[in-house]
TIRO-2110 file (N, C-alpha, C; in Angstrom, 1 decimal):
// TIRO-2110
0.8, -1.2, 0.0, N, 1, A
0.0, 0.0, 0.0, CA, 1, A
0.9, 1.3, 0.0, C, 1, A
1.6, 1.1, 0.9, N, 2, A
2.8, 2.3, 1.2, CA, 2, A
3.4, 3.0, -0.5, C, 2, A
4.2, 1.5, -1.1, N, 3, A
4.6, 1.7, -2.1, CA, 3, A
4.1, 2.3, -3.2, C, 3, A
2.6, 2.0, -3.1, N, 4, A
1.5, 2.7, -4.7, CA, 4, A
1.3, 4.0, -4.4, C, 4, A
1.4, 5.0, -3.2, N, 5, A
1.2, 5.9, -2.4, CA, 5, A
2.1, 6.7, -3.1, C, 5, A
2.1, 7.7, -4.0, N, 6, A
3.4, 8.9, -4.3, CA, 6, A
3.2, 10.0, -2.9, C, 6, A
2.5, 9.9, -2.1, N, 7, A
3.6, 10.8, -0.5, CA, 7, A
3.8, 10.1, -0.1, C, 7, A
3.8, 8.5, 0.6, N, 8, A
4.4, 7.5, 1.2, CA, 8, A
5.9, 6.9, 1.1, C, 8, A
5.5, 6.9, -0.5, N, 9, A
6.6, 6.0, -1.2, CA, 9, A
7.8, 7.1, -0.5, C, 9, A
9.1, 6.6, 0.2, N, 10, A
9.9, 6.9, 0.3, CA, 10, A
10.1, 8.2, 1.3, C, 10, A
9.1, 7.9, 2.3, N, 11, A
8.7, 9.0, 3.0, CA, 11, A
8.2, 8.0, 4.3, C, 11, A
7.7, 7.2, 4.0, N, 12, A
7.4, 6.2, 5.6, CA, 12, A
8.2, 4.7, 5.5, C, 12, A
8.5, 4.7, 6.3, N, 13, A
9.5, 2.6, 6.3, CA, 13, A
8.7, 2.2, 7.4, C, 13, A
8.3, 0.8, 6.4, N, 14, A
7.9, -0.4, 8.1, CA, 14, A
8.9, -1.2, 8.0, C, 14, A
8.9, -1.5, 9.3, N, 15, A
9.9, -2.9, 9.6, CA, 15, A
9.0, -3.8, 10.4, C, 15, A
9.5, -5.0, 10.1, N, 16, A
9.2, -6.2, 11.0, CA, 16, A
10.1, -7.0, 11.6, C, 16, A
9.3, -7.0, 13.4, N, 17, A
9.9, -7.6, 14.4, CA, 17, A
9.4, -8.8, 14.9, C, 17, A
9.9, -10.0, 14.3, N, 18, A
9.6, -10.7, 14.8, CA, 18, A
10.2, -12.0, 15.2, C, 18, A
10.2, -13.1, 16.1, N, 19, A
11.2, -13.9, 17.0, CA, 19, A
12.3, -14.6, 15.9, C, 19, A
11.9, -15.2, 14.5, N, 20, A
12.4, -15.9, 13.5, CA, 20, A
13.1, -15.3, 12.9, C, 20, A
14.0, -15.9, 12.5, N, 21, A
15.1, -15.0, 11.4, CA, 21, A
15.0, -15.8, 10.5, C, 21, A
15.1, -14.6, 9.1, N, 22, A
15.0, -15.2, 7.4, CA, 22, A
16.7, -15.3, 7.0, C, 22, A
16.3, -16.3, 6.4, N, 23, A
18.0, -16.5, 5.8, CA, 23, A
18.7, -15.6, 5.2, C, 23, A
17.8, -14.7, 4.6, N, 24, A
18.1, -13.3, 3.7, CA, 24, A
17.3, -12.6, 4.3, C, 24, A
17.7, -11.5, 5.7, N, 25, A
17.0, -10.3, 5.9, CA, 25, A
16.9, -9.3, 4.8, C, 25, A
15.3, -8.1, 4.8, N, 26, A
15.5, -7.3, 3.9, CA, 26, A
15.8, -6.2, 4.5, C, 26, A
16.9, -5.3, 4.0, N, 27, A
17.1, -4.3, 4.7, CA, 27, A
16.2, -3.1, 3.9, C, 27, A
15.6, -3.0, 2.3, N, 28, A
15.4, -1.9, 2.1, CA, 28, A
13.8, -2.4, 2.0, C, 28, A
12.6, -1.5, 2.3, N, 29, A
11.3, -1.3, 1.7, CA, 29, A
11.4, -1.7, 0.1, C, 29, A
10.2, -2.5, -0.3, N, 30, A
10.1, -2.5, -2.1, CA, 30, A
8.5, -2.8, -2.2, C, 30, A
8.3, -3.0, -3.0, N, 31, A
6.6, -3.3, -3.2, CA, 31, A
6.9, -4.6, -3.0, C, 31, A
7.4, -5.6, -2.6, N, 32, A
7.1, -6.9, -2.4, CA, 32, A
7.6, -7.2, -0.5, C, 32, A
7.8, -6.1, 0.1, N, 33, A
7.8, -6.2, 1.6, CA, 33, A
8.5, -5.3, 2.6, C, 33, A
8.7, -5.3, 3.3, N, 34, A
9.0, -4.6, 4.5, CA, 34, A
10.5, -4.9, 5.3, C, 34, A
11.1, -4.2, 5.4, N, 35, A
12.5, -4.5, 6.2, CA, 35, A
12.1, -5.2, 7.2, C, 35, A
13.5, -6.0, 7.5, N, 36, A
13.4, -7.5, 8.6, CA, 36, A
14.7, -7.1, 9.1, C, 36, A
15.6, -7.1, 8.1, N, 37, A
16.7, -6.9, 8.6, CA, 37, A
16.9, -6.4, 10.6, C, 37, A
17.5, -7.0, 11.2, N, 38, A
17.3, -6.3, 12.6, CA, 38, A
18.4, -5.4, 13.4, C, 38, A
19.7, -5.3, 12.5, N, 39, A
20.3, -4.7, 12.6, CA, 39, A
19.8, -2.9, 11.8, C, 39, A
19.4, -3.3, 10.8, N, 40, A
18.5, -2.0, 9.9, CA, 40, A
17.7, -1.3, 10.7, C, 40, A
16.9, -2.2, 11.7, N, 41, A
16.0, -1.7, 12.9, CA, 41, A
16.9, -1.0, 13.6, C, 41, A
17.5, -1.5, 14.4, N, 42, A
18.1, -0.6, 15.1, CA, 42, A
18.7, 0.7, 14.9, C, 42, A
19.9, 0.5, 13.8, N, 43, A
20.2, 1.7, 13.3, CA, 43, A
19.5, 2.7, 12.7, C, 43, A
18.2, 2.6, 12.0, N, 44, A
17.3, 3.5, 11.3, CA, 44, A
16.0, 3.1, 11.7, C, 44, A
15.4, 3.7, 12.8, N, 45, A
14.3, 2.9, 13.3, CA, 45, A
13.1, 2.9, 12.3, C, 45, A
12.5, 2.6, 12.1, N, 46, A
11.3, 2.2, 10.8, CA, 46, A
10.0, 3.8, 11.5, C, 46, A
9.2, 3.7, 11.1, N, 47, A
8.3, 4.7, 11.3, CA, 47, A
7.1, 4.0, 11.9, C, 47, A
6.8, 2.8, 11.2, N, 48, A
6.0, 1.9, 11.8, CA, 48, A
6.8, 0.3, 12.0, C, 48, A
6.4, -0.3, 13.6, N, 49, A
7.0, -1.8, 13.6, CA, 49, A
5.9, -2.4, 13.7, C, 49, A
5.5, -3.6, 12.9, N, 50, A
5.3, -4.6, 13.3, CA, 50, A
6.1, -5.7, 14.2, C, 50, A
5.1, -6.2, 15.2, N, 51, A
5.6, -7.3, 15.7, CA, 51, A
4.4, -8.0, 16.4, C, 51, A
4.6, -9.0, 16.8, N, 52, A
4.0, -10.2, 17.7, CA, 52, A
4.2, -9.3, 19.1, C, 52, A
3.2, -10.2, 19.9, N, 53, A
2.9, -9.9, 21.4, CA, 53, A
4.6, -10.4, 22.3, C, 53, A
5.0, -11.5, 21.8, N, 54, A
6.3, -11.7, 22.3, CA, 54, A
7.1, -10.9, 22.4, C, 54, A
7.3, -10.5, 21.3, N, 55, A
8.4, -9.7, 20.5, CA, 55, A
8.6, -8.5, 21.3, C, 55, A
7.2, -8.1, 21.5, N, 56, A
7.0, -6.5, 21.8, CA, 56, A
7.4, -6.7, 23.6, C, 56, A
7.1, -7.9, 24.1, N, 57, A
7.5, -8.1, 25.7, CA, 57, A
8.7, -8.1, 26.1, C, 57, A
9.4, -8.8, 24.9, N, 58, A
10.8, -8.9, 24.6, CA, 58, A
11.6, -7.7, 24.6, C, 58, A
11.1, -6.5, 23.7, N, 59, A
11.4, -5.6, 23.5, CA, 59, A
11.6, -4.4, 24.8, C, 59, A
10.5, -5.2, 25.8, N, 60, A
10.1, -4.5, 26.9, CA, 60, A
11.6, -4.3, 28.1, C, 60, A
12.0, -5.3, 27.6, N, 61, A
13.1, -6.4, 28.9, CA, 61, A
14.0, -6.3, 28.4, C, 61, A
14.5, -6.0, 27.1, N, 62, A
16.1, -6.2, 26.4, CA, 62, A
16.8, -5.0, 26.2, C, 62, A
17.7, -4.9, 27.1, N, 63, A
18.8, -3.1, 27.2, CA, 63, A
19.2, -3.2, 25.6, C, 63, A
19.8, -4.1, 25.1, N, 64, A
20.2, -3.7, 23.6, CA, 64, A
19.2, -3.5, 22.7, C, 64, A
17.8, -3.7, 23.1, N, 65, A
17.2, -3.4, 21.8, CA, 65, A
16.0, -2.3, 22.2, C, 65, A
15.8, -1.9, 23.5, N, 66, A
15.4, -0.5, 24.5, CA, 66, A
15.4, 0.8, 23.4, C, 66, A
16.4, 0.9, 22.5, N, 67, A
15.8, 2.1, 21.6, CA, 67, A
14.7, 1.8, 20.8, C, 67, A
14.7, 0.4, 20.2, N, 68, A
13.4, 0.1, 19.5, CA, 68, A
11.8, 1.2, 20.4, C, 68, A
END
């Protein structure tokens, strides 16, 4: 949706947080998904995160990942 959007596009990033790691994180937005990458999170925080209820508890409790 983001992507078809000419004020979005390139103007909002989502990322997704969640427990599993992809064998190939994505670090840039495209019309086929959302950054995963979790290093990419950290350093450039997304605008919007998805995540699972874990994730987000997780997030609650973890000093290294506290800027999320």
């Amino acid at each position: 949706m983001i992507y078809h959007c000419n004020e979005l596009r390139g103007n909002v990033r989502v990322g997704m947080y969640v427990g599993s790691q992809e064998e190939t994180p994505v670090r840039m937005m495209s019309e086929q998904g959302v950054i995963t990458d979790h290093e990419t999170l950290l350093n450039n925080l997304p605008d919007i995160l998805m995540a699972n209820y874990k994730m987000l508890d997780y997030l609650l409790v973890s000093p290294k990942d506290a800027i999320l």
